[in-house]
Each structure stands twice: as structure tokens, then as C-alpha cells.
N, C-alpha and C positions, 0 to 999 in steps of 0.2 A: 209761318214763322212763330218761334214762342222763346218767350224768357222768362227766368226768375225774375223776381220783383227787389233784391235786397239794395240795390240802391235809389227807390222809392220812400220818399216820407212816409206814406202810410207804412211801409214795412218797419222802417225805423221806430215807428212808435207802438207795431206789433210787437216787435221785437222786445222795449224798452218795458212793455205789459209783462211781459214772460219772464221778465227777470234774468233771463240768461238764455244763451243758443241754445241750448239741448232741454232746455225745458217747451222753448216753442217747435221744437223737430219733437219733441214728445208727447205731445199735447195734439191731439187730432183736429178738436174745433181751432185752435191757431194754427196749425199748420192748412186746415182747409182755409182758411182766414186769408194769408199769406199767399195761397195758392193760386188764390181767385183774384188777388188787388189789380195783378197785371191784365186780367181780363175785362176788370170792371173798368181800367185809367184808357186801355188800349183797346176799343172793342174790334180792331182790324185783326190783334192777331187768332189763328187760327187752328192753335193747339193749345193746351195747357201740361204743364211741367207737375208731378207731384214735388212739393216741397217735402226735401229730406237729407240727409245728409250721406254720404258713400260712406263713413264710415261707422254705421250704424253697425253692419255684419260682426266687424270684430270688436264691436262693445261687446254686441249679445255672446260671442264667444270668449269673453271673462278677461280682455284684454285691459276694460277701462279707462273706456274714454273720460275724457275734461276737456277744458279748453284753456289756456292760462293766456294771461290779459297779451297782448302786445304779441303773442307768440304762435295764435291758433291752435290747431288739435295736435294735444297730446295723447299716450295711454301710459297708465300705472307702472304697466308691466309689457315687455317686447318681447320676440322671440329671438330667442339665441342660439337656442339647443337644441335638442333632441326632447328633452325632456319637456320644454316648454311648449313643442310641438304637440305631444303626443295630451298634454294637458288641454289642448281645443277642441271644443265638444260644437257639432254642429246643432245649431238653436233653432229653436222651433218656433216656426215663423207665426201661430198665432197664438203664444206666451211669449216669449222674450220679445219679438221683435211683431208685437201685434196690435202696438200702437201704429207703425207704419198703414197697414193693413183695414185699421181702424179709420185712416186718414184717407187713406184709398177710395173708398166705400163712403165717408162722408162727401168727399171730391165727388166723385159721380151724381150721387143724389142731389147735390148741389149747381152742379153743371146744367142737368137736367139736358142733358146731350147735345147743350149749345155750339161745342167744339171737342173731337176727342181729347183724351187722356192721356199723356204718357207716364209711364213706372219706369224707373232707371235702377244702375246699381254701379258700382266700381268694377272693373276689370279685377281677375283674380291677382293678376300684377300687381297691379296698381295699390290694392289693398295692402298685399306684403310689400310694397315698399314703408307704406305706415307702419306695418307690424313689427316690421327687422329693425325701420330707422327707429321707431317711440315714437313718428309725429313726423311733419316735414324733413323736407331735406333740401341742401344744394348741390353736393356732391353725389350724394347717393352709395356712401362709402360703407355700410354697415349691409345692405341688402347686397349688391355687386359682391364686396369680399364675403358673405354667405352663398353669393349664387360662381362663383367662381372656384371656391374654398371646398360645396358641398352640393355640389350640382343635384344628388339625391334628396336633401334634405328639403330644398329650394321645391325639386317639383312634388315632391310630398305632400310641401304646403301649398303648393298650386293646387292641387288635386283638392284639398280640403276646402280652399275656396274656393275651389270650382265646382262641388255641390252644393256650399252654402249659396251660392251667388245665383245659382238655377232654382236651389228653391226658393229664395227670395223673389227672383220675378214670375217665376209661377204661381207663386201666394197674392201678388201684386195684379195677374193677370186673374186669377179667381176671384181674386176683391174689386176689380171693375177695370186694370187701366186695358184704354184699347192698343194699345203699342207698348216696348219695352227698349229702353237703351241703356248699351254698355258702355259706359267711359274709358275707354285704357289713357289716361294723362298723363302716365310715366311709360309708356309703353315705347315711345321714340330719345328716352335716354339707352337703350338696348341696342348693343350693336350688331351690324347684320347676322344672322344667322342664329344669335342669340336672341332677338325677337322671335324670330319664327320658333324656336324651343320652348323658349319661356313662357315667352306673355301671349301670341297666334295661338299656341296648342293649348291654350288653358282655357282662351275665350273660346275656341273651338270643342274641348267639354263643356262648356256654357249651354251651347249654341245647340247640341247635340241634342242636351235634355232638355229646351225649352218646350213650351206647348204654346206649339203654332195655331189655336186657333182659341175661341169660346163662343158661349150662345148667349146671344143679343136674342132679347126677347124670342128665347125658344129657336133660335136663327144661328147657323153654325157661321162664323164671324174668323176671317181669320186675323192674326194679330203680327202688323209686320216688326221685325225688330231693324236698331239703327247701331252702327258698331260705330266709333270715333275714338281714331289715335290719335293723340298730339303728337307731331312728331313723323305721323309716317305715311306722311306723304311718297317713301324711297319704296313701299312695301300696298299700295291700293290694288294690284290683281290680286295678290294672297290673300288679304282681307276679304276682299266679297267673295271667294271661295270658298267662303265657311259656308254661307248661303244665306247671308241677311240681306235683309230687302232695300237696306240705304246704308250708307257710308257718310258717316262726316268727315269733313277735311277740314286744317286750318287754315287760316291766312298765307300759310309759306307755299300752298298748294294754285299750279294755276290751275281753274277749275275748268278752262277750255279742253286743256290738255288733259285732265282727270278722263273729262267727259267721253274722251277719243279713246282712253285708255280701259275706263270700266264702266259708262255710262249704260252700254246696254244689257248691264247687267246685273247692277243697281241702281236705285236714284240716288242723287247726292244730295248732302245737305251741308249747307255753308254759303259763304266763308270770309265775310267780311272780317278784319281784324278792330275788334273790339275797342281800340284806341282810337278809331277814326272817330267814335265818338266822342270824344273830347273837342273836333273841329265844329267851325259852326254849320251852321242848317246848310245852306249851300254846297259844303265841302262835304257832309254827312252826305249828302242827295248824289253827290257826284261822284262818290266811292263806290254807293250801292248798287247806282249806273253803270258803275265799272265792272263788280260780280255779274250783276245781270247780262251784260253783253258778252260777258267772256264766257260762259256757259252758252250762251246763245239762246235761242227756240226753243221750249219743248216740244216734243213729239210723243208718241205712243208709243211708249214702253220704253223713255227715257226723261226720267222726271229730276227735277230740281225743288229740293225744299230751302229757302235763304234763311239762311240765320247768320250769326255772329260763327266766326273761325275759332270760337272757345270762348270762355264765360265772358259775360258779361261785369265790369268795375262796376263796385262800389259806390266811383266818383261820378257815375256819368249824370248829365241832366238830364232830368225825364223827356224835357221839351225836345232834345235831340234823337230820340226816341221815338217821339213822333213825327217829327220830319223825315226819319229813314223809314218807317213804315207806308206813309204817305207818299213817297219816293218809289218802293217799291209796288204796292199798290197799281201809280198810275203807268208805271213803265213795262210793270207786268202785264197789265189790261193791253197796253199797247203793244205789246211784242208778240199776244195773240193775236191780235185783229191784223197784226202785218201792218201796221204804220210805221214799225221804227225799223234803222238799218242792223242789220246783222254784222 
């Protein structure tokens, strides 16, 4: 299990140092800062997150980011056109976007190999949905009426983010991290059929150019990647068809049934829904209980990684954090040695 740290005091007063979000995503010694707080509050969990933000790609493509108070990320400028298209220059991942990179490589040396690494990025979707809307969305009205309107124009810019987005995690997996995940977060507002065009076929140029392995001290290593839709739970055989090595699901996913469905053919990762943590320690413990038995057993060559069914709140208590760690922990240890019921 691993998580970002942003609803941690100590993050909050990283954060409050940096004077602004994109000054601490830009800043390598805070963002390794940041990166580590959850390792050093949690020493149970067993991976580590680079802190960064998904929409880093199309800052460096001249889109410009900000963040406005109350409102979260915006950019200066969206794509509309043709012309707005053709003006995105894919960046080069150690100038424009080599503070990341920078981050990367102090994370590892940092780490000192106490727990791997992951390096993540947005789905090429996911991105234009930022790009076309300016910044969030509810409806999704500005990218859909381009991707309905100009279905050419749409995978144009999928393609374009779909080499930025591979050489971002190649640059990521060069600079140290041992694993790589794709976010697609918008990927289950698509409806059938227009997933599998748009946003499937895009991560799947991702997927295509990634570089599946690197050398640990001189040692050819390879590097598995983790795809996660929100949302598409309707669409898990297609997914792991790309050929990644774990699938995330969310909360709306039963993970028994994932399991029966594509388990032997990736591991999964999930899927607690993140609000549970707002319950107390008890209730936190008895939900996790509930992931863990509905996946069941692991076996060989069908693996379970638990985490949260999608990000982690702002609001949550740390304390409750350690009660689900501890939860899963002792139920984990138990459901190898064959003490608890299936």
C-alpha cells in the first residue's frame, strides 16, 4: 500500500514553506520532502508515490498552468483549434520538465532502497480533458463537443500526448523510479465504444513505448506498470490487454469478481473507497476486512496490492490511517498462514 501525504500536518506546513503548490511540485528537495513524510509517519507502508502533479506535461507544452484560490488548476491558454494544436511542442523531459526528474533521482537516493519507487503520469485522456476544458470540469462539455465535433482533431491530440506521456515515464524510469502508473481519471466519463477509441487506444501508445525494464546495480530489472480507470470498472479485460502488470479498480468495483474476471492476468490494486476513512478506527478496520476477503487469498501469479479505490481526501485523520494499515497488516499475515475464513 502507499499514499500521498497531502492531508498530513507535516505536508501542510511543506506545503505553507513553498509558498504555493507548483512551487513545492517544483522544487526537487520539497517534493522529495513531501514524498518521504508518508514513509517516515507510516513505516508499514511498502511503496512510495513520487510527489507531482499530472498536469505538469502540458504546462511544459506552453499551455500554463496556475492554480486560482478556491478553484484549483487552471491553464492560460486551452485548446480549441487546430491551430492551438499544431502550436504544442513535445518537451524535453530533462529542460522543461527536469525538475521532475530531478525529484526522481533525489527520491531514490534518499530512499536508499527501503521500499520501491513509483513514477506516474496522466492518461493521454485525462490530460485533454484539462487542455480542451482550461482546468476541471463537471460536465465535460468543451472536450466531448471537440471529441464528437472533431473526432480527428481529438486523436491528433491524443497521439501528441501520447508521446509526451511515454517519454515522461521513460525519463522517470531512467531517473530511478522502479514501477510506472497511468492515471486515466476521466477515462469512465467515455461511453462505451468511445473509451476503447479515445482514451484505451491512447494509453495503449503509452504502453507500446514504455521501457519495460532497467539496471539495478548493473542488474537488468524489470519495471512493472499499473493502469487505473475511474470509472471502468464496465471495460477490466480490455484494460489488462494492453499488457500491464496491475490494474487499479475503484470502490464501485467488486474486487472478488475483478479477480474471477482478470486476476490471472494481472494483479489488482485497490479498492477501498477513500471516504471510509472519515469513519472511526473500528469501521476503518471493518471495511478493509471487507476488500481483503472479497479478493480472497493470494496465490501465485495472482496478486492483490490494497490501497484506496482513488485518491486519498485532504480531510482524512492521519490516526485513521493507521488503523487501516494496521487492519490490513494483521489480516494479511492472517489470510497467509490460513487462520481466517475465505
Amino acid at each position: 500500500m502507499r499514499q500521498a501525504g497531502r492531508y498530513l500536518p507535516e505536508y501542510k506546513a511543506t506545503r505553507a514553506r513553498a509558498g504555493s503548490f507548483l512551487a513545492l511540485a517544483k522544487t526537487p528537495e520539497l517534493a522529495c520532502e513531501v514524498t518521504m513524510q508518508p514513509l517516515e509517519r507510516y513505516p508499514l507502508l511498502d511503496a512510495a508515490i513520487l510527489f507531482s502533479d499530472i498536469l505538469t506535461i502540458p504546462d511544459a507544452m506552453g499551455l500554463g498552468l496556475y492554480f486560482a484560490e478556491g478553484e484549483g488548476p487552471r491553464f492560460e491558454r486551452r485548446i480549441e483549434h487546430e491551430a492551438d494544436l499544431s502550436a504544442l511542442a513535445i518537451p524535453d523531459m530533462e529542460t522543461e520538465l527536469g525538475y521532475v526528474m530531478d525529484a526522481v533521482r533525489l527520491i531514490r537516493k534518499t530512499l536508499h532502497d527501503r521500499v520501491p519507487l513509483i513514477g506516474f503520469s496522466g492518461s493521454p485522456w485525462t490530460l485533454a480533458c484539462y487542455m480542451v476544458e482550461g482546468g476541471g470540469s463537471d460536465d465535460f462539455r468543451r472536450v466531448k463537443t471537440l471529441m464528437y465535433k472533431r473526432p480527428d482533431l481529438m486523436l491528433e491530440l491524443l497521439r501528441r500526448n501520447a508521446t509526451a506521456v511515454a517519454a515522461y515515464l521513460n525519463a522517470q524510469i531512467q531517473a530511478g523510479a522502479q514501477a510506472v502508473m497511468i492515471f486515466d481519471t476521466w477515462g469512465g466519463v467515455l461511453a462505451d465504444g468511445l473509451f476503447q477509441k479515445f482514451s484505451l487506444a491512447s494509453m495503449r501508445w503509452v504502453h507500446e513505448a514504455l521501457q519495460r525494464e532497467r539496471l539495478e546495480a548493473g542488474v537488468p530489472t524489470a519495471v512493472p506498470s499499473i493502469v487505473f480507470t475511474k470509472g471502468g470498472g464496465l471495460w477490466l479485460e480490455e484494460i489488462a490487454s494492453m499488457g500491464c502488470d496491475a490494474l487499479g479498480v475503484d470502490w464501485t468495483v467488486n474486487l472478488g469478481a475483478a479477480r474471477a474476471r482478470v486476476g490471472h492476468r494481472v494483479a489488482l490494486q485497490g479498492n477501498l473507497d477513500p471516504m471510509a476513512l472519515m469513519a472511526d478506527a473500528p469501521q476503518v478496520q471493518a471495511h478493509a476486512l471487507r476488500v481483503l476477503e472479497s479478493f480472497g487469498i493470494p496465490q501465485q501469479g495472482v496478486g492483490h496490492v490494497f490501497n484506496l479505490g482513488h485518491g486519498i481526501s485532504q480531510f482524512t485523520d492521519p490516526e485513521m490511517v493507521t488503523a487501516l494499515l494496521e487492519a490490513v497488516r494483521d489480516y494479511s499475515t492472517k489470510q497467509r498462514s490460513g487462520s481466517t475464513r475465505t
